[in-house]
C-alpha positions as CSV (number, residue, x, y, z in Angstrom):
1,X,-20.9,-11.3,-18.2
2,X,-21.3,-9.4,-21.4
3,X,-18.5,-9.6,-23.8
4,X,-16.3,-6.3,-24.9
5,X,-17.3,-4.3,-21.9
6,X,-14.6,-5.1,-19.1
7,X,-11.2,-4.4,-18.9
8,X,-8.4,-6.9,-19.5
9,X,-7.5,-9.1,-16.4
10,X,-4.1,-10.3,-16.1
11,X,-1.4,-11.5,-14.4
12,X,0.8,-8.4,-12.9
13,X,3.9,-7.8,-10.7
14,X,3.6,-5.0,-8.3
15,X,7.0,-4.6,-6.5
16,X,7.7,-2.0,-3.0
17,X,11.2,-1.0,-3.8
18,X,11.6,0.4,-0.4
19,X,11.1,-3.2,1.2
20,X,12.5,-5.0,-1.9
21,X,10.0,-7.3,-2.0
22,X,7.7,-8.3,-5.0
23,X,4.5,-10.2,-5.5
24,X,2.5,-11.6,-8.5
25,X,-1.3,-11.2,-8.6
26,X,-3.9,-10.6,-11.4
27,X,-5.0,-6.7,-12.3
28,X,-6.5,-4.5,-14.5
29,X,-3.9,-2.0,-14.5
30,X,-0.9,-1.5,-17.3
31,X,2.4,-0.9,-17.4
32,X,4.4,-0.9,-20.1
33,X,8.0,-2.3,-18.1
34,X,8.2,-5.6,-17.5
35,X,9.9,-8.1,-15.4
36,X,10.8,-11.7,-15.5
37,X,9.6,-13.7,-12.7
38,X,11.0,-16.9,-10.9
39,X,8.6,-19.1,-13.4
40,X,10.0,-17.6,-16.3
41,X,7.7,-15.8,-17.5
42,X,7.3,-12.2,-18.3
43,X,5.0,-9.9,-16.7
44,X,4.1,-6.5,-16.4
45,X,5.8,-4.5,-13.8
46,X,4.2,-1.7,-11.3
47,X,6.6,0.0,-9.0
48,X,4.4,0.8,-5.2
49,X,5.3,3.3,-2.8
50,X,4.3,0.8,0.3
51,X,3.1,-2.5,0.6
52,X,2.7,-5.0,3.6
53,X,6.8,-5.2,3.6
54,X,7.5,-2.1,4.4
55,X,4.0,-0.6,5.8
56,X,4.7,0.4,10.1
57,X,1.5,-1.2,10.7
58,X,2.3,-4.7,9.3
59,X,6.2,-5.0,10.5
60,X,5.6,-3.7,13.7
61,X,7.9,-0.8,13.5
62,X,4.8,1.7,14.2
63,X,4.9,4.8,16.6
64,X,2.5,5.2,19.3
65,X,1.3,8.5,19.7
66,X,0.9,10.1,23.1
67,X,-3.0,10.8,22.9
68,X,-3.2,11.9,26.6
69,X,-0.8,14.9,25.8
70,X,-2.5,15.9,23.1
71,X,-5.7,16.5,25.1
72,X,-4.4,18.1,27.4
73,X,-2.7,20.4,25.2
74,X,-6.4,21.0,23.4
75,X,-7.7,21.6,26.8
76,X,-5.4,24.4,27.9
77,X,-5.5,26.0,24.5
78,X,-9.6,26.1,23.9
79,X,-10.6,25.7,28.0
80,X,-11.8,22.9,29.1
81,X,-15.8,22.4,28.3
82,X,-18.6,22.2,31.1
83,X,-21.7,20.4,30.3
């Protein structure tokens, strides 16, 4: 790699406030808050809207939406199509 051309990789904490869960990985982004984490060191802190905590996907808490109704709905809007 060429020197003085990438940014600055470093450790990070990004935390979901909504799920109150918070996890330690390496980025380029800044922050200037900061946290102390359970090593004792101090890191940079990014607040997320959503992570794998609190995401409907990942803790199963997901709607399913009721795709049949909504065809038929289309259909007798716009008429059904012939081929």
């Amino acid at each position: 790699m060429r020197p003085g051309i990438h940014p600055d990789y470093h450790p990070v904490v990004f935390r979901d406030k909504a799920a109150d869960f918070a996890f330690l990985t390496r980025s380029t982004i800044t922050s200037s808050r900061t946290i102390e984490w359970e090593d004792g060191n101090t890191y940079p802190l990014v607040d997320i809207d959503i992570s794998s905590a609190s995401h409907p996907f990942w803790t199963g808490k997901g709607r399913i939406l009721d795709t049949a109704g909504r065809v038929e709905k289309f259909e007798r809007r716009y008429g059904k199509r012939s081929r």
